[in-house]
ZAMARGU-4260 file (C-alpha; in steps of 0.2 Angstrom, whole numbers, plus 5000, padded with zeros to 4 digits):
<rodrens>
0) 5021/4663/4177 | 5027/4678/4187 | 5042/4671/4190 | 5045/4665/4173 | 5043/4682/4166
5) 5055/4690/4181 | 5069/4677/4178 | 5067/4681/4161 | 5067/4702/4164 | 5081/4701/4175
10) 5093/4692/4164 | 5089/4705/4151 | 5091/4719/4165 | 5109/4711/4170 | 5115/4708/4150
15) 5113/4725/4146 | 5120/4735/4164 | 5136/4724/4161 | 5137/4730/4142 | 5131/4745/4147
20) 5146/4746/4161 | 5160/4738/4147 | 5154/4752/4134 | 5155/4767/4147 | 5174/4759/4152
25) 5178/4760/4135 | 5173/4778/4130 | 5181/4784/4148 | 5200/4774/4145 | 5200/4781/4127
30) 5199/4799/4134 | 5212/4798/4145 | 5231/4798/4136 | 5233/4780/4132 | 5246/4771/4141
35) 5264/4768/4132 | 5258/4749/4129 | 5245/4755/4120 | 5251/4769/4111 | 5267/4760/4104
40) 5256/4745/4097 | 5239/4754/4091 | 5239/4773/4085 | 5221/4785/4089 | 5214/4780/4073
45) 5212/4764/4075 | 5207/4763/4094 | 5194/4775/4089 | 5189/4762/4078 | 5188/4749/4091
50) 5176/4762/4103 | 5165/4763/4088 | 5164/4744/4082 | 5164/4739/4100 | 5147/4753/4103
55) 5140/4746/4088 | 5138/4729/4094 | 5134/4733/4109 | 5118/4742/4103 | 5115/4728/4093
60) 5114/4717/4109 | 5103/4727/4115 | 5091/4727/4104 | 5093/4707/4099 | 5092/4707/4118
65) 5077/4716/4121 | 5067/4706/4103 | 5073/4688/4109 | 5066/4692/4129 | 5049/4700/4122
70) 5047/4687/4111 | 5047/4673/4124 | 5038/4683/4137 | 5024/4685/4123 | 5024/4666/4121
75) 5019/4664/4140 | 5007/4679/4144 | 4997/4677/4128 | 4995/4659/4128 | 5002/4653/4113
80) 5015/4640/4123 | 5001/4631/4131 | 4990/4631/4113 | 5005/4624/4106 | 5004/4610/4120
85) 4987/4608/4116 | 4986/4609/4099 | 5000/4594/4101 | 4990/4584/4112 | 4977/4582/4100
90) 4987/4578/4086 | 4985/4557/4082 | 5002/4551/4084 | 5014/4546/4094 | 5017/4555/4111
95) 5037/4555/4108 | 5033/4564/4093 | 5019/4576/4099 | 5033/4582/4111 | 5046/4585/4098
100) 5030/4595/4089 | 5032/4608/4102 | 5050/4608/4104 | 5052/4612/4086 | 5040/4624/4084
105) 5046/4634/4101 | 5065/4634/4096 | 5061/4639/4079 | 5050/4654/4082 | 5065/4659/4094
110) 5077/4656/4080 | 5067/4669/4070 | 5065/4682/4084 | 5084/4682/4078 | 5084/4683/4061
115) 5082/4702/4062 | 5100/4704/4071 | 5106/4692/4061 | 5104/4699/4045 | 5107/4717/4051
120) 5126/4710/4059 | 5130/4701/4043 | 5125/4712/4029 | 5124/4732/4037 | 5137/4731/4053
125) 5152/4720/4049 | 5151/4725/4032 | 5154/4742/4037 | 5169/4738/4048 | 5177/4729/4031
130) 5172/4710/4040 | 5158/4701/4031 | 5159/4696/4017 | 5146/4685/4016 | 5134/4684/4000
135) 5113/4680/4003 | 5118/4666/3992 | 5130/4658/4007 | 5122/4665/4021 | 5103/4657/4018
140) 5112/4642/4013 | 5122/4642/4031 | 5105/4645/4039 | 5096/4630/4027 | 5111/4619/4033
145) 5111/4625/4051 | 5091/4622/4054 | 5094/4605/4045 | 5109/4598/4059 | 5104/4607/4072
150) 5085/4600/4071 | 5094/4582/4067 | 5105/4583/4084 | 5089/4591/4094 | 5079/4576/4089
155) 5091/4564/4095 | 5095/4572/4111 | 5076/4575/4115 | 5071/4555/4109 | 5085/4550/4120
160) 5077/4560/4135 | 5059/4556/4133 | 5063/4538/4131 | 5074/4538/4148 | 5060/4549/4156
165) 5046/4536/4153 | 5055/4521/4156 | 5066/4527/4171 | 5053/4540/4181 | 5060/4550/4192
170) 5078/4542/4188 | 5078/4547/4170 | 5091/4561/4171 | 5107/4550/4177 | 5103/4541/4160
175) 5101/4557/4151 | 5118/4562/4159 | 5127/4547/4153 | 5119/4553/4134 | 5125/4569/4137
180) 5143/4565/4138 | 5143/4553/4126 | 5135/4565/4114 | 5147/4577/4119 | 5163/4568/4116
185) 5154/4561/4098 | 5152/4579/4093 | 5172/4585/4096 | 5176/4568/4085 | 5164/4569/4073
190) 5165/4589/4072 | 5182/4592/4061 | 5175/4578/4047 | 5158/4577/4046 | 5149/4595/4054
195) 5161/4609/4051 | 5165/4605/4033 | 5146/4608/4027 | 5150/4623/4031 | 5169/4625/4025
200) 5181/4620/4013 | 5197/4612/4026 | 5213/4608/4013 | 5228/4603/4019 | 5241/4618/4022
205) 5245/4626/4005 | 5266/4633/4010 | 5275/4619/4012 | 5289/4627/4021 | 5275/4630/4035
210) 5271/4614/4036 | 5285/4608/4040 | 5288/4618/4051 | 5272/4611/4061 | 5275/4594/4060
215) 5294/4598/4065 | 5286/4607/4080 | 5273/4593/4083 | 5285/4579/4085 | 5296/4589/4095
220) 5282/4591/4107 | 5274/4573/4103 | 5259/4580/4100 | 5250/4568/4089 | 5243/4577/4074
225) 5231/4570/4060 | 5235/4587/4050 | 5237/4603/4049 | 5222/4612/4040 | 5218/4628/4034
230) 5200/4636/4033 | 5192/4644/4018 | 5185/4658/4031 | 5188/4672/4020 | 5170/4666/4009
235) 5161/4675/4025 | 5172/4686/4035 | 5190/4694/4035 | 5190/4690/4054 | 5208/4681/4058
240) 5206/4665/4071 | 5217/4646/4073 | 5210/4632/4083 | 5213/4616/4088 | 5199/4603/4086
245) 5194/4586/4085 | 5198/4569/4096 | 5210/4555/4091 | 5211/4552/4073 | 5203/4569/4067
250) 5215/4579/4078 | 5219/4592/4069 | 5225/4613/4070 | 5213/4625/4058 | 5221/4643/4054
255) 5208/4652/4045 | 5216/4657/4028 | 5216/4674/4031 | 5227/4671/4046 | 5241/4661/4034
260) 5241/4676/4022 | 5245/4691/4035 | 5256/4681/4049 | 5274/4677/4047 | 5279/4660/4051
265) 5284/4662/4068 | 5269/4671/4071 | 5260/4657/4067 | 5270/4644/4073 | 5269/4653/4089
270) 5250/4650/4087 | 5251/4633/4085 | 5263/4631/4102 | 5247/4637/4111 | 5236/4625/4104
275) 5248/4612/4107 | 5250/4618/4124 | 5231/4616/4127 | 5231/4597/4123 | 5249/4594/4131
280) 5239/4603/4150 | 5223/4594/4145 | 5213/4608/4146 | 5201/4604/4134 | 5197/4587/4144
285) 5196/4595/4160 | 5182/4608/4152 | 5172/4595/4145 | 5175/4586/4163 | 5169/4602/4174
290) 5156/4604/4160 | 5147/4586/4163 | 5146/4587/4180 | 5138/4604/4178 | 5124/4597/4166
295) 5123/4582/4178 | 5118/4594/4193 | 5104/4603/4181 | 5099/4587/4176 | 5096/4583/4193
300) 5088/4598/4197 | 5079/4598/4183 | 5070/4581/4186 | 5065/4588/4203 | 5055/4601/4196
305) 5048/4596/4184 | 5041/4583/4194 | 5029/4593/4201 | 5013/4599/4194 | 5016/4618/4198
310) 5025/4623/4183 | 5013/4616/4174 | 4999/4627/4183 | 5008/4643/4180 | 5010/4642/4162
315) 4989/4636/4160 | 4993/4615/4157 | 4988/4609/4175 | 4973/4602/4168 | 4983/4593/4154
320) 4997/4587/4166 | 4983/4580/4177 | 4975/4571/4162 | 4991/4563/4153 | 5006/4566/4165
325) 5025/4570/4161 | 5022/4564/4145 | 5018/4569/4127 | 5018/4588/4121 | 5022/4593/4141
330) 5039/4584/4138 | 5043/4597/4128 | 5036/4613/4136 | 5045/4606/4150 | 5062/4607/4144
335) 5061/4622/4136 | 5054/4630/4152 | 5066/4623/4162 | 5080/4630/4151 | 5072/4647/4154
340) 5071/4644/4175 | 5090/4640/4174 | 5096/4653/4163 | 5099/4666/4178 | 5112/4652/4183
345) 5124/4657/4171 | 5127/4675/4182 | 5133/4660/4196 | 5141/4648/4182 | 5152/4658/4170
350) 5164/4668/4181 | 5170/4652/4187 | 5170/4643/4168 | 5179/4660/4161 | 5192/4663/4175
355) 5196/4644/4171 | 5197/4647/4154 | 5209/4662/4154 | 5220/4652/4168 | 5221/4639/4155
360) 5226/4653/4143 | 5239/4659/4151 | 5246/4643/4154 | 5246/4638/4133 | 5256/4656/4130
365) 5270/4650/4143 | 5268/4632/4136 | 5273/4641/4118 | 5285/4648/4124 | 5293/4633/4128
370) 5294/4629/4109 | 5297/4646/4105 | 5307/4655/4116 | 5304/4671/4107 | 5291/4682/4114
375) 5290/4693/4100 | 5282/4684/4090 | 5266/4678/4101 | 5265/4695/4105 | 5266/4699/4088
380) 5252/4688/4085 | 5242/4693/4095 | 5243/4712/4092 | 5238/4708/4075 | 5222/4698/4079
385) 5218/4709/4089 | 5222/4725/4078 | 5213/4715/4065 | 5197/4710/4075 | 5195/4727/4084
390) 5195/4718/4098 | 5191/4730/4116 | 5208/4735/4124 | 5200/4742/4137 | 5187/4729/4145
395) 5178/4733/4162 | 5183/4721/4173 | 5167/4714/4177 | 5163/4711/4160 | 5180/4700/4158
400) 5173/4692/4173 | 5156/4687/4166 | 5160/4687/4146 | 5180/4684/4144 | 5185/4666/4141
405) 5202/4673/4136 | 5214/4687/4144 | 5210/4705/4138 | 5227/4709/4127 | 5236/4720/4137
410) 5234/4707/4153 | 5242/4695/4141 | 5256/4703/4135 | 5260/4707/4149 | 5259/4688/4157
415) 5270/4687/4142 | 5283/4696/4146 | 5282/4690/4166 | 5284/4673/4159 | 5300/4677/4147
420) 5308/4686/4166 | 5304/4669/4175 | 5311/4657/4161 | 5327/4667/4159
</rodrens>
């Protein structure tokens, strides 16, 4: 139990040091006379704007932080996870579905320790920042909808588990690796056409002109495309984002449609060159790659620990593990402990996964250049998204190292600009 609760303290301790760090780097840079870079692209007003969006989510972290870790640490030192366990074993039905009982109930009360940060990010914070907006109409609908797939695609992965479990012993997570993969690439196919428009409207790019200047630039790169879409994103948020998604036949780039209204063409064609460029390096393949044989090493690990009845004697169910086994309602305290042991792996994991991420950016920019040899116009786009996001200018570096999947702005303008010297 202690070490439950300490795992489970010190992630929370080393979340809110490294925000705490980004924050203070923040407010310091902005104090000192801003750099030329900075000053010719953004003026005081607006990154004074930035500091106070960016120390207002940070608070907010904080706080969501601090409600989700009490709530769980509540769950274990009252006793409510192991009457959940038992309150399941004593339930008459099946022991598959006894499990998924206490999976549901767990992963729901943590989806409500989040509501409150939710609602207050949503309807108060972005709000202010002229971001959401999101009506209590759209956004209880998106939560209905979310609960509803996401308790769909938890079932199945949790049936596939406890099935391989009891019919494989202690070799049950090589099968559960192979499900993983295969449930992973089924998502990015099925994603585009059958997930993400229950949340969205995807129609086909509205200005002509546009689109054919992608499909010009698609075939020019043989880049296969099923279509070029854009994203009704402005019903919940004036945020601005593109992204490439889907897998063979449901392929396709996404602008969100407040992107297509404030970009110029070439801004947004130089958009689509990166996305290109990601499919042209692989990159997505060789994420999903490194990301299977991480879950097959926590599978692995995972089946060794839970394999032994001391995790199940520090969280008060040693008498019920003695009496039914890896089996039933302990299936699914299992997993959700385990989940909470591994977490501190992220602090190891994700400087590796981001520094692979932003090398991959880097090399989608110098891909678009390619297409488009003018760098005036990625940098352009990317000054407005940024602009437009608020989006930190001045990270702490050991924040880009834990929480960056892409390049801080002015590290990629200037990677920008290195790349135009080296191609010339």
């Amino acid at each position: 139990m202690i070490l439950i609760i300490g795992i489970l303290v010190f992630g929370y301790l080393a979340s809110s040091l490294l925000s705490g760090l980004n924050l203070a780097h923040l407010k310091t840079s902005i104090k000192r006379s801003l750099p030329l870079e900075v000053s010719d692209l953004f003026d005081q007003q607006k990154v004074a704007q930035i500091a106070d969006y960016t120390a207002a989510k940070t608070k907010l972290g904080y706080w969501s932080e601090f409600l989700t870790t009490a709530v769980v640490v509540i769950l274990f030192t009252t006793g409510i996870v192991p009457g959940i366990a038992l309150w399941a074993d004593g339930l008459r039905i099946a022991p598959l579905l006894q499990g998924l009982a206490v999976i549901f109930i767990l992963l729901l009360i943590g989806y409500l320790a989040g509501i409150p940060a939710a609602l207050y990010s949503d309807f108060k914070l972005e709000k202010k920042y002229g971001f959401s907006t999101i009506t209590p109409r759209t956004w209880l609908g998106d939560q209905a909808k979310s609960l509803l797939v996401s308790g769909i695609l938890m079932s199945l992965l949790f049936s596939g588990f406890y099935l391989f479990i009891n019919w494989l012993g202690t070799w049950w997570w090589l099968a559960a690796w192979g499900l993983v993969m295969a449930f992973s690439f089924l998502m990015i196919f099925l994603s585009p056409v059958v997930l993400m428009p229950l949340f969205n409207k995807f129609m086909p790019l509205e200005d002509e002109e546009l689109k054919n200047k992608i499909l010009e630039m698609a075939q020019r790169a043989d880049f296969p495309l099923a279509g070029v879409f854009q994203m009704d994103a402005s019903k919940r948020s004036t945020h601005d984002n593109a992204f490439f998604t889907g897998m063979g036949k449901t392929r396709r780039i996404v602008f969100y449609d407040t992107m297509v209204k404030n970009y110029s063409h070439q801004e947004l064609l130089s958009v689509m060159g990166h996305e290109i460029g990601h499919w042209k390096m692989k990159h997505i393949f060789k994420m999903i790659a490194a990301m299977s044989l991480l879950s097959g090493v926590l599978l692995f690990a995972a089946s060794r620990i839970l394999a032994h009845p001391w995790i199940y004697n520090a969280i008060g169910l040693g008498e019920l593990f003695g009496r039914i086994g890896f089996n039933g309602p302990l299936i699914g305290v299992a997993l959700y402990v385990v989940a909470i042991l591994f977490e501190p792996l992220n602090l190891i994991i994700s400087p590796l996964m981001n520094w692979q991420s932003r090398r991959y950016e880097y090399q989608s920019d110098a891909y678009s250049l390619k297409l488009n040899p003018s760098a005036g116009d990625m940098k352009g786009a990317l000054i407005k998204l940024s602009q437009k996001n608020l989006s930190n200018l001045f990270p702490h570096p050991l924040y880009v190292v834990f929480h960056y999947s892409h390049p801080p702005l002015l590290a990629r303008l200037k990677a920008i600009d290195d790349q135009v010297r080296r191609n010339v």
